[in-house]
Residue frames as qw, qx, qy, qz and C-alpha x, y, z in Angstrom:
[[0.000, 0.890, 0.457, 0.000, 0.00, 0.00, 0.00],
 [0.426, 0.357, -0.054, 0.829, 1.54, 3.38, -1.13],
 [0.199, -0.512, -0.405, 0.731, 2.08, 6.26, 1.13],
 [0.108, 0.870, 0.317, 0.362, -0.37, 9.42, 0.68],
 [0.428, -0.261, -0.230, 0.834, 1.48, 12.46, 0.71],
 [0.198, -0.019, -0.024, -0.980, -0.96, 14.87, -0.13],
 [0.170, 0.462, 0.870, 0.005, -4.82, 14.01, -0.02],
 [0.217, 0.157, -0.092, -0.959, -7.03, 16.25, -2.57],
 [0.119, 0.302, 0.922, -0.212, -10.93, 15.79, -2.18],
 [0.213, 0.863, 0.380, -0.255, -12.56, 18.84, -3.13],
 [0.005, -0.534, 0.153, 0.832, -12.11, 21.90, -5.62],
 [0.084, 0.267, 0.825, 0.490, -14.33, 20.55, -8.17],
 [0.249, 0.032, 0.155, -0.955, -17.16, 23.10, -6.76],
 [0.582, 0.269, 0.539, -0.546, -19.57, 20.17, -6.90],
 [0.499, 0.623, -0.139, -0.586, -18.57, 20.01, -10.87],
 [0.747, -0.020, 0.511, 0.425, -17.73, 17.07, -13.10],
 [0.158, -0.371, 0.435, 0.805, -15.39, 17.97, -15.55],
 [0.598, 0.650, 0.156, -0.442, -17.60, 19.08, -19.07],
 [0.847, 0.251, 0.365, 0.294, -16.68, 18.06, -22.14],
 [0.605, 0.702, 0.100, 0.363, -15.50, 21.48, -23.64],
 [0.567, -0.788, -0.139, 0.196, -14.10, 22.60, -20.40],
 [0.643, -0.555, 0.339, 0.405, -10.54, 21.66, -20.84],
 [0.388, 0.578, 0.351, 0.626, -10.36, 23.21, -24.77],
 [0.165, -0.953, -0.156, -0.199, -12.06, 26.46, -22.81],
 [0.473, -0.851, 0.153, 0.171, -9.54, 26.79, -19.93],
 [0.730, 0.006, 0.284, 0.622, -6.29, 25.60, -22.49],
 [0.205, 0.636, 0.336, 0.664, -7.29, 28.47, -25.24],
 [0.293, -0.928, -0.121, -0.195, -8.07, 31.25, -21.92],
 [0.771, -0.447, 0.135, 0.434, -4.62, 30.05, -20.36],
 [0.618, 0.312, 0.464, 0.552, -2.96, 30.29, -23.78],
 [0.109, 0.889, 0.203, 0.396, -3.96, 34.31, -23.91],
 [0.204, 0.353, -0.473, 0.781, -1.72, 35.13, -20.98],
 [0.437, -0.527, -0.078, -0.725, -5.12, 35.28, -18.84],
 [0.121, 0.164, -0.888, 0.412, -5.55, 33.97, -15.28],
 [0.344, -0.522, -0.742, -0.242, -8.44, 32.28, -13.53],
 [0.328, -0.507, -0.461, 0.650, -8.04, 35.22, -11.02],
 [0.085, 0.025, 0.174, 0.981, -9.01, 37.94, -13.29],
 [0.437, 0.280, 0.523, -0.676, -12.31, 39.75, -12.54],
 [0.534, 0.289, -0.302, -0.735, -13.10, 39.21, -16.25],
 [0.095, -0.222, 0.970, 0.029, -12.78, 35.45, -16.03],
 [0.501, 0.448, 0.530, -0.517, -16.58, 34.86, -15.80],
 [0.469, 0.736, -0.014, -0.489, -17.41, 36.65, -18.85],
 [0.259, 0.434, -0.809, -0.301, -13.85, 35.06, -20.98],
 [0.112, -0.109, 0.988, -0.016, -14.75, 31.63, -19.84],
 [0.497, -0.230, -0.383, -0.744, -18.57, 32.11, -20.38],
 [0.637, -0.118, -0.710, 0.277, -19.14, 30.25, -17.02],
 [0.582, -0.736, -0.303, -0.166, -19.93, 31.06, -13.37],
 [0.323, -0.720, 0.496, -0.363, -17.58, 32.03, -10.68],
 [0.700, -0.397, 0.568, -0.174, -17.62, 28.25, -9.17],
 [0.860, 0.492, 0.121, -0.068, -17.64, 27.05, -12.68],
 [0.259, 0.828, -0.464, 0.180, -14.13, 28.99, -13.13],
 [0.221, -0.701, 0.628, -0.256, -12.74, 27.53, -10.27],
 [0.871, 0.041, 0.490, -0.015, -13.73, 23.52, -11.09],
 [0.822, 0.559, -0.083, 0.066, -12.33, 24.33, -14.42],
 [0.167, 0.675, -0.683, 0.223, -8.71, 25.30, -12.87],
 [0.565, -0.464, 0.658, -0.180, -8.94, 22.27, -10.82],
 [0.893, 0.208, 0.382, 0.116, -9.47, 19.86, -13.66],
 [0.390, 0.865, -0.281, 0.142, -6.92, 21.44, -15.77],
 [0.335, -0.627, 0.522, -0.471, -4.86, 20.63, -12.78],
 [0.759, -0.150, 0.583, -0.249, -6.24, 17.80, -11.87],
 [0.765, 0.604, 0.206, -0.083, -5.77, 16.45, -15.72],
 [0.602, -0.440, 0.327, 0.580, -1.91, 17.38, -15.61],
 [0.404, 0.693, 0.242, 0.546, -2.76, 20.16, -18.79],
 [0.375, -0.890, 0.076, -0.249, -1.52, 22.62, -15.19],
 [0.451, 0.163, -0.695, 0.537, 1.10, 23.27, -13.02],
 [0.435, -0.515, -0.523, 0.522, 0.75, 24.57, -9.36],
 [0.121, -0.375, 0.045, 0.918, 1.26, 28.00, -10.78],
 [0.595, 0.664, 0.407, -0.201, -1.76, 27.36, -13.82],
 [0.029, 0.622, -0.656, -0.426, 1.15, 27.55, -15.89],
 [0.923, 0.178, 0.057, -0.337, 0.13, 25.01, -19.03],
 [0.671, -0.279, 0.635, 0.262, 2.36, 21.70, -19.43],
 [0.084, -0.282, 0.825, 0.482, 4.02, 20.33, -22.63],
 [0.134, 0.284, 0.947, 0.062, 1.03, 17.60, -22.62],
 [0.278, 0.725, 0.533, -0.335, -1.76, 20.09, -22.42],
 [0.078, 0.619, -0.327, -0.710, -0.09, 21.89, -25.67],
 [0.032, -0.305, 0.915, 0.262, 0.51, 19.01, -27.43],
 [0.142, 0.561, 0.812, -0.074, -3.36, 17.72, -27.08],
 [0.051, 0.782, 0.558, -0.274, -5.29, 20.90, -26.82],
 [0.103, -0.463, 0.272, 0.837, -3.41, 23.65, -29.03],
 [0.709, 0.535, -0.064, -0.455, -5.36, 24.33, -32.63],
 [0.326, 0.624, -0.709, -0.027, -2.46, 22.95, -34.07],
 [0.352, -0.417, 0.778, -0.310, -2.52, 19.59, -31.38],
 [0.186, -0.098, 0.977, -0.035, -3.35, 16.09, -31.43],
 [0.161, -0.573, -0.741, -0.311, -7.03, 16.38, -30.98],
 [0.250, 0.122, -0.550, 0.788, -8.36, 19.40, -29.63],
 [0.620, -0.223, -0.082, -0.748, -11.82, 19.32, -29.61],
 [0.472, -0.127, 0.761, -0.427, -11.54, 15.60, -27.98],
 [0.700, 0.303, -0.006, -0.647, -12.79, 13.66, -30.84],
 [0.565, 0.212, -0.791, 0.101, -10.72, 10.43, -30.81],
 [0.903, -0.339, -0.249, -0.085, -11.87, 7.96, -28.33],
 [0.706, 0.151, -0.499, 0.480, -8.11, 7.47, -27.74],
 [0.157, 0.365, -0.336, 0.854, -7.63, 11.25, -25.91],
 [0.572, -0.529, -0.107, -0.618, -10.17, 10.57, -23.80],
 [0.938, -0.255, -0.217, 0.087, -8.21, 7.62, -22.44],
 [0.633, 0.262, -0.300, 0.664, -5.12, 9.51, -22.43],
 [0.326, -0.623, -0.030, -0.711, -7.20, 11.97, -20.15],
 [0.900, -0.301, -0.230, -0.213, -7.89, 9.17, -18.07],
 [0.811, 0.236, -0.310, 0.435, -4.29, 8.05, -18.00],
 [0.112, 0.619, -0.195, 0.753, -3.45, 11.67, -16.72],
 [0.493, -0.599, 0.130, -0.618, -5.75, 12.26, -14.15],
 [0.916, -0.260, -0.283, 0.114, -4.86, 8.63, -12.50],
 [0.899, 0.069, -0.141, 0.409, -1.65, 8.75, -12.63],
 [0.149, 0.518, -0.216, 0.814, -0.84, 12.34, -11.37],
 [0.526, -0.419, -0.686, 0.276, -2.68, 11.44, -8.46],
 [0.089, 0.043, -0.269, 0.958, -3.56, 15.30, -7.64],
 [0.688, -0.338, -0.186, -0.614, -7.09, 14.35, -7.70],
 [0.221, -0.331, 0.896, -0.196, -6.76, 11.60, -4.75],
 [0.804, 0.001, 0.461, -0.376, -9.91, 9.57, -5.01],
 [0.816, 0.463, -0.207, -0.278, -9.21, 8.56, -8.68],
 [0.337, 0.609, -0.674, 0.246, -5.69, 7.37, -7.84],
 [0.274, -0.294, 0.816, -0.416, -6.75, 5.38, -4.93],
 [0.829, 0.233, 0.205, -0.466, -10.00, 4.19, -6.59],
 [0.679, 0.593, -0.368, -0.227, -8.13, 2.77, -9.64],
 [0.603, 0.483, -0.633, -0.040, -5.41, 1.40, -8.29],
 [0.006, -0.115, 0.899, -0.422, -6.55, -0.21, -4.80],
 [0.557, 0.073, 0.539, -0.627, -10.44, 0.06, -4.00],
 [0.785, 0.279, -0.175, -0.525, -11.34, -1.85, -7.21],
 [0.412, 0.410, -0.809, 0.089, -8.85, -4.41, -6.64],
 [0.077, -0.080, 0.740, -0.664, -9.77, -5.01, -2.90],
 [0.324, 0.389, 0.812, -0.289, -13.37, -5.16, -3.99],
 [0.298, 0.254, 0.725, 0.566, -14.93, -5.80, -7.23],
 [0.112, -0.721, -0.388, -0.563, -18.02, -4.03, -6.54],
 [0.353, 0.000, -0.510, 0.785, -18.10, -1.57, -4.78],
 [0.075, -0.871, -0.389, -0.291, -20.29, 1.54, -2.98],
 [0.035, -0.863, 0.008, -0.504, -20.49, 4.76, -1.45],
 [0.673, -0.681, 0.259, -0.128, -20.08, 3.39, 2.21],
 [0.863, -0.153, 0.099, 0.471, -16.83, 0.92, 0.91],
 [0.355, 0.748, 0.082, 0.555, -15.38, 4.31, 0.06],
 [0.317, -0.779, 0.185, -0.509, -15.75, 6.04, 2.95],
 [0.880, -0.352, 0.317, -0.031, -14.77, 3.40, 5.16],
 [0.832, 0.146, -0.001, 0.535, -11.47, 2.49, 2.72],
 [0.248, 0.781, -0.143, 0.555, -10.45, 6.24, 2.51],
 [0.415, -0.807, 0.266, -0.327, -10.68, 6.88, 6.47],
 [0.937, -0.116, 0.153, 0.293, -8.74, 3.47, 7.04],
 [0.584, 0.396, -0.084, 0.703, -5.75, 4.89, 4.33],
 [0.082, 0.724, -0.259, 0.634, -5.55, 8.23, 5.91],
 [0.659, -0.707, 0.131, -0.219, -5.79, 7.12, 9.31],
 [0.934, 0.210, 0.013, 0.289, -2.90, 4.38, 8.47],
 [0.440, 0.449, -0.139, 0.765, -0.19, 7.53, 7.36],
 [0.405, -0.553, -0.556, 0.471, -1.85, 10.00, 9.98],
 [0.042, 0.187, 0.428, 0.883, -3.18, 12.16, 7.35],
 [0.371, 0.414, 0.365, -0.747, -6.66, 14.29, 8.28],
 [0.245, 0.363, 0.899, 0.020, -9.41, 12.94, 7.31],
 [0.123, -0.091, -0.079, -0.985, -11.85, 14.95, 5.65],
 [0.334, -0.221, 0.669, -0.627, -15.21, 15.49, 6.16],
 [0.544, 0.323, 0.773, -0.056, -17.97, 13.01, 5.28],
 [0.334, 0.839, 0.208, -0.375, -19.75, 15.10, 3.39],
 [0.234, 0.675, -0.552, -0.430, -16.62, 16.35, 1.25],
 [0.147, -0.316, 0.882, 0.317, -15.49, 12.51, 0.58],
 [0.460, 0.586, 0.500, -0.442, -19.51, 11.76, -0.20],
 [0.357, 0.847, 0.014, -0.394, -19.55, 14.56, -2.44],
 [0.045, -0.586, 0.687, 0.426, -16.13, 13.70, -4.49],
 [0.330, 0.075, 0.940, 0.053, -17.16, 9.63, -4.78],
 [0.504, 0.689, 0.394, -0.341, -20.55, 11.43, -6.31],
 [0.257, 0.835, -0.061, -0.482, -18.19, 13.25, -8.67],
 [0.435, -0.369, 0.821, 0.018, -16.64, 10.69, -9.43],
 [0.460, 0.437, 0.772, -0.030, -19.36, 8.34, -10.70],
 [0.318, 0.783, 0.361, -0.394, -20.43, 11.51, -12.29],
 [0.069, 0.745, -0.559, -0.358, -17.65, 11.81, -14.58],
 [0.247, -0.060, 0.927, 0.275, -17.33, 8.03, -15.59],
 [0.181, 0.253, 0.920, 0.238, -21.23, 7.31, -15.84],
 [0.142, -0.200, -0.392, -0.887, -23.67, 8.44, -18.03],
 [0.303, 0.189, 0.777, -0.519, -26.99, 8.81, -16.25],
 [0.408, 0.506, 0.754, 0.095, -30.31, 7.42, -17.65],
 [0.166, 0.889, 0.050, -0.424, -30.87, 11.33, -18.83],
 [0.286, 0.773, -0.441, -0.355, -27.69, 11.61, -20.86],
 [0.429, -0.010, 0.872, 0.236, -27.76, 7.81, -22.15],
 [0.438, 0.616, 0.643, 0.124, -30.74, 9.09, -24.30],
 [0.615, 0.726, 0.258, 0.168, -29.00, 12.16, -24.69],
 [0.778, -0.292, -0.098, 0.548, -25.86, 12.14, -25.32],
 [0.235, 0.495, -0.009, 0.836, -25.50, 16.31, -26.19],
 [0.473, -0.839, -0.268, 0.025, -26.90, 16.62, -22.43],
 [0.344, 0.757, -0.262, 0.490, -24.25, 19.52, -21.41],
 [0.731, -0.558, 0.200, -0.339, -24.00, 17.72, -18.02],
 [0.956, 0.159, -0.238, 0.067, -21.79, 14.92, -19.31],
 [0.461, -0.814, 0.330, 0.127, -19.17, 14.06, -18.00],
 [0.325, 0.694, -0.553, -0.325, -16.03, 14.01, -20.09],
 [0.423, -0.403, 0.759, -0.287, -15.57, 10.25, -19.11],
 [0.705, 0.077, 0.488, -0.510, -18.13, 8.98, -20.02],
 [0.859, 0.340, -0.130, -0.361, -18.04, 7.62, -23.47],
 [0.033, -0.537, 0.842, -0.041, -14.97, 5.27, -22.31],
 [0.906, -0.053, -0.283, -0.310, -17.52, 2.96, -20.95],
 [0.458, 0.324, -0.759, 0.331, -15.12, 2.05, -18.27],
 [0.262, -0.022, 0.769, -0.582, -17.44, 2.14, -14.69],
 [0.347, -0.327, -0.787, -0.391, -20.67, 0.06, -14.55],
 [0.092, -0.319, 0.660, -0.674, -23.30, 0.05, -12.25],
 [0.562, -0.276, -0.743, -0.237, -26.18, -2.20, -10.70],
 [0.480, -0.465, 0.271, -0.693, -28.63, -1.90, -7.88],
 [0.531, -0.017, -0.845, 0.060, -28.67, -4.20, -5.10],
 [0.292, -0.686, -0.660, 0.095, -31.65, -3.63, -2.56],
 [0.259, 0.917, 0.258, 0.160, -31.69, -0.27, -3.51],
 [0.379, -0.691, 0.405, 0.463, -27.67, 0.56, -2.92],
 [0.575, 0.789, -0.218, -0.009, -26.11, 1.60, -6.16],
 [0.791, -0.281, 0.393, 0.375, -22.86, -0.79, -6.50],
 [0.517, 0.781, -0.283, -0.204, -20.06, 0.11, -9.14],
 [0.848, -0.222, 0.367, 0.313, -17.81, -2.02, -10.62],
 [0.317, 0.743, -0.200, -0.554, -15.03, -1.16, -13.00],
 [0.901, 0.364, -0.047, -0.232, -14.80, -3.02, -16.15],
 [0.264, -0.540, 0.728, 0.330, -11.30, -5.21, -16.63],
 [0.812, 0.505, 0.237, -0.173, -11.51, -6.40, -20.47],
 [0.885, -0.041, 0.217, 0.409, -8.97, -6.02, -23.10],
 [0.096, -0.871, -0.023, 0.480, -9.78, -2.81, -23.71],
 [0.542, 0.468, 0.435, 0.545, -9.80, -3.33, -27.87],
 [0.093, 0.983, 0.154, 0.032, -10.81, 0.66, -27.81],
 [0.068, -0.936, 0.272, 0.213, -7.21, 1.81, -26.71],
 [0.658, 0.713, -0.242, 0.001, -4.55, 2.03, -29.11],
 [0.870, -0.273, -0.167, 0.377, -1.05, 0.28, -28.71],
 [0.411, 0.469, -0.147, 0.768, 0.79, 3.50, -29.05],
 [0.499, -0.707, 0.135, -0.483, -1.35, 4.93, -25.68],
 [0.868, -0.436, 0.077, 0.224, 0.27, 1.59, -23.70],
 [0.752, 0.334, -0.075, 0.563, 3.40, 2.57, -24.89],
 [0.088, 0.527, -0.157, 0.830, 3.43, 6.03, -23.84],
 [0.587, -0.724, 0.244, -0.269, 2.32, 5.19, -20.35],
 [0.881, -0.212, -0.137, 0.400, 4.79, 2.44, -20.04],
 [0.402, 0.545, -0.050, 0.734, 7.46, 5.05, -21.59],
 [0.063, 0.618, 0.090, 0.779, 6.01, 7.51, -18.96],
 [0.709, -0.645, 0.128, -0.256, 5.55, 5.88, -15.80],
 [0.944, -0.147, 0.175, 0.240, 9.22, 4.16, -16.57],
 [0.341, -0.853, 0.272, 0.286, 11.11, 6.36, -17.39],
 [0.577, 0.571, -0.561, -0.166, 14.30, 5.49, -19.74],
 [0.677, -0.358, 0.621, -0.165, 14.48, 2.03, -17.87],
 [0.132, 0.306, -0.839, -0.429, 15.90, -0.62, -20.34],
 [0.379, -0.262, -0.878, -0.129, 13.88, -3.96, -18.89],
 [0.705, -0.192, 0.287, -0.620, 10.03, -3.74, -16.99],
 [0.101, 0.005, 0.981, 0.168, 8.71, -6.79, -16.11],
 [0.344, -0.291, -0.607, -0.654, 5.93, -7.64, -17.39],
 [0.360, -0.469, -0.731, 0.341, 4.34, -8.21, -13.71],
 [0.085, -0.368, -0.127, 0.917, 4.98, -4.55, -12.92],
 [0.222, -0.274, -0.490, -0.797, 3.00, -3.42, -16.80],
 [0.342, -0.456, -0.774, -0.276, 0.25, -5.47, -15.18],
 [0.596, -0.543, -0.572, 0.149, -0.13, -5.05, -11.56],
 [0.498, 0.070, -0.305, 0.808, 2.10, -2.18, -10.31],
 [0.238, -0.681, -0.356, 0.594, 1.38, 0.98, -8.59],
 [0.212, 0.780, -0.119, -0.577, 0.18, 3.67, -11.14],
 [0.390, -0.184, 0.769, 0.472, 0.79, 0.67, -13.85],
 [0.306, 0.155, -0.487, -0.804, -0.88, 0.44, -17.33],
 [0.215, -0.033, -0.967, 0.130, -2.71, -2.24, -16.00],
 [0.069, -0.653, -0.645, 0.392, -4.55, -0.89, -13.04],
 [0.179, 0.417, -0.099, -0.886, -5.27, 2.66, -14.96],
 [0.358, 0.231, -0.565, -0.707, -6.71, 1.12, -17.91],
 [0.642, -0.110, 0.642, -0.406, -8.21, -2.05, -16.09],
 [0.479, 0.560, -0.591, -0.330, -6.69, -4.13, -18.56],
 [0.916, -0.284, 0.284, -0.001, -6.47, -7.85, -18.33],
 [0.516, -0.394, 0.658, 0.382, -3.43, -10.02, -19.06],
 [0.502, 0.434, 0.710, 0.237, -4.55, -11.05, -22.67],
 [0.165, 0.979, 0.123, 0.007, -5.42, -7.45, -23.57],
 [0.325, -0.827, 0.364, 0.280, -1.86, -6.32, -22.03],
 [0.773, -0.002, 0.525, 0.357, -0.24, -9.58, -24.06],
 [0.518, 0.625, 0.491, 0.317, -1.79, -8.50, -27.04],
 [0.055, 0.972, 0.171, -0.151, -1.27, -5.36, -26.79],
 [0.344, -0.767, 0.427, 0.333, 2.73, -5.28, -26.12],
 [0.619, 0.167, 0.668, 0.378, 3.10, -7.87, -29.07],
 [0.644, 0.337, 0.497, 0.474, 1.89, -5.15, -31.42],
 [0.097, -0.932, 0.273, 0.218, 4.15, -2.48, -29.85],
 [0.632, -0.214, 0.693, 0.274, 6.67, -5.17, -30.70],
 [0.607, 0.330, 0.617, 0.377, 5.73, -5.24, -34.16],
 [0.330, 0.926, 0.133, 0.125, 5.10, -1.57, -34.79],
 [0.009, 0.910, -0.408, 0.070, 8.90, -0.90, -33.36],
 [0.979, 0.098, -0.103, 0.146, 10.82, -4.40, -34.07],
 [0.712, 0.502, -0.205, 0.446, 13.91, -2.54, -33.77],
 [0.312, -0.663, 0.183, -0.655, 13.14, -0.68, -30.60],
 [0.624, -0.338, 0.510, -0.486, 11.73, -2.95, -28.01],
 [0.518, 0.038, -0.839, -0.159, 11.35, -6.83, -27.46],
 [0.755, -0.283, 0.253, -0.535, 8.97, -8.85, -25.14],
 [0.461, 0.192, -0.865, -0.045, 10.88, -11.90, -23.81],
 [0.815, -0.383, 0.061, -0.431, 9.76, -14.61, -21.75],
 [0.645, 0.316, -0.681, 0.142, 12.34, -17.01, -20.10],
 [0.348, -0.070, -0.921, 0.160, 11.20, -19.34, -17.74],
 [0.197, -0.663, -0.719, 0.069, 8.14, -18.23, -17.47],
 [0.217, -0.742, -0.244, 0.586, 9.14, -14.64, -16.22],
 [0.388, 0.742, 0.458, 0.298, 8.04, -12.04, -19.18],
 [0.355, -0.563, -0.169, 0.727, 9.77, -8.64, -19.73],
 [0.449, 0.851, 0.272, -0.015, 9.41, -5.68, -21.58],
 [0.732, -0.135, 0.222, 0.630, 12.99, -5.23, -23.17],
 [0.449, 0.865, 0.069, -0.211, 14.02, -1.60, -24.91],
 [0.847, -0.068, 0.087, 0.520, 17.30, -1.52, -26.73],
 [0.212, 0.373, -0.091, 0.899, 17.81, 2.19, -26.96],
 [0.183, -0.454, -0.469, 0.735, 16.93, 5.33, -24.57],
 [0.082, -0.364, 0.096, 0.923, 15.91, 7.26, -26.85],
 [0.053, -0.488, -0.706, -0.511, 12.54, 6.60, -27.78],
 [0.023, 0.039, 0.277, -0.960, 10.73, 9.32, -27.06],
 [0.246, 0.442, 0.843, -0.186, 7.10, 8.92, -25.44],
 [0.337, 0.698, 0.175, -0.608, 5.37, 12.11, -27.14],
 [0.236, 0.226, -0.784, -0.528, 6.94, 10.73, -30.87],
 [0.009, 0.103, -0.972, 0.213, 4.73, 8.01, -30.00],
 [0.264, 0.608, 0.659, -0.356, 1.77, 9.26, -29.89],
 [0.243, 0.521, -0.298, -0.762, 2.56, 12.11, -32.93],
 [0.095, 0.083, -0.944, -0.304, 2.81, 8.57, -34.55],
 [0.124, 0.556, 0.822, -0.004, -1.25, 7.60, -33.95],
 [0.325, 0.773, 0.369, -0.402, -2.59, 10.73, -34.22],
 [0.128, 0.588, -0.494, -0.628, -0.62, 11.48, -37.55],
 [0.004, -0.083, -0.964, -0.251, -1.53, 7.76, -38.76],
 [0.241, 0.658, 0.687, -0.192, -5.83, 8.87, -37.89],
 [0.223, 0.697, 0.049, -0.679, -5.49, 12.22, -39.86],
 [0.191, -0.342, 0.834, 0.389, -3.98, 10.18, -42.44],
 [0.098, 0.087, 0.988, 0.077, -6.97, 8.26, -42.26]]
């Protein structure tokens, strides 16, 4: 179990992230403007609390620093000129996903992903509240209150799934940006709302997105094993709730798209992900799918 060294529950003002949100607050950044100017309202076309959930998902979405200073990644996606900036590939929506886990400045998502679903398949509201106060009590980290961790676990849900409203329509301006992953489920059991999150093979995400999180949660490391891809802390695995078969498949046709780059051995039984240079570079990597879909 990893130590929490910071625990963020709240600055979402009650908001799941929107679908044009994080286009809105890249392109207002991008002018030199700040989410402290009085005009901010009016630029962002938004509310006061509205402003301030967008700087936290910016933030929370690693397209921020600490200073609302925008990142490499949030240029590289969300510029006119970027990957996708209107969000219209399935992929960036996982690579969103990827972010917001794995920067762990949102806490619930980072703890949801890569312990409470593990620890229990389905879950609810109360196995939340009752895992969270356990972890922080564990490090001797303040607890917040109910209410706030409540209210997050709502925002949560509210961001993955689509409710029965915006399943029939899906231009409800309520969505959450999440949603069309199709990655939480849910089901009522004597009238408690359980959630479970899906582990498939997760055909939807491209092999050039597993690449660039290995690449990016590993650093220029020659050999992973292939245990770690799966199972680690903040691994490609538990973010993407990939099974083994998916993962297999998947690295086999990184393996084939860079034959000269990387190998996937297996010797006696114990599987690794082999590079033979340093100098692949994770953001090529992805120029490489989204140049291969305009293509298309």
């Amino acid at each position: 179990m990893t130590e929490i060294k910071k625990n963020i529950f709240s600055g979402h003002e009650s908001f799941q992230c929107r679908s044009l949100w994080l286009k809105k607050g890249y392109d207002f950044l991008n002018k030199g403007k700040s989410f402290n100017d009085n005009d901010a309202v009016v630029e962002l076309g938004v509310g006061k609390n509205m402003v301030n959930s967008i700087r936290y998902w910016m933030r929370a979405f690693d397209l921020t620093d600490s200073e609302d200073n925008l990142t490499q990644f949030a240029t590289l996606l969300l510029s006119d000129s970027g990957w996708d900036p209107f969000l219209e590939d399935e992929a960036s929506l996982w690579l969103l996903h990827f972010h917001l886990v794995s920067k762990d400045y949102a806490t619930t998502y980072n703890l949801i992903f890569n312990e409470l679903r593990k620890s229990k398949i389905e879950f609810n509201k109360t196995n939340f509240l009752t895992f969270i106060k356990r972890k922080l009590e564990t490090f001797g980290v303040t607890t917040p209150s109910e209410n706030t961790l409540k209210l997050d676990f709502d925002i949560f849900v509210r961001l993955y799934l689509r409710s029965s409203i915006q399943a029939t329509d899906k231009e409800e301006g309520s969505t959450g940006i999440l949603t069309e992953i199709d990655l939480l489920r849910n089901f009522y059991r004597e009238n408690v709302e359980y959630l479970t999150v899906d582990v498939t093979e997760k055909n939807s995400i491209p092999p050039e997105l597993i690449l660039y999180g290995i690449l990016h949660q590993t650093g220029k490391d020659l050999s992973i094993d292939f245990a770690y891809i799966e199972q680690g802390y903040n691994s490609i695995g538990n973010i993407f709730a990939i099974n083994k078969n998916g993962l297999v498949d998947k690295i086999n046709a990184i393996v084939q798209q860079y034959p000269n780059e990387i190998v996937f051995s297996d010797h006696s039984g114990v599987k690794q992900l082999q590079f033979k240079t340093k100098d692949l570079d994770l953001y090529k990597v992805l120029d490489k799918y989204y140049s291969a879909i305009y293509a298309g």
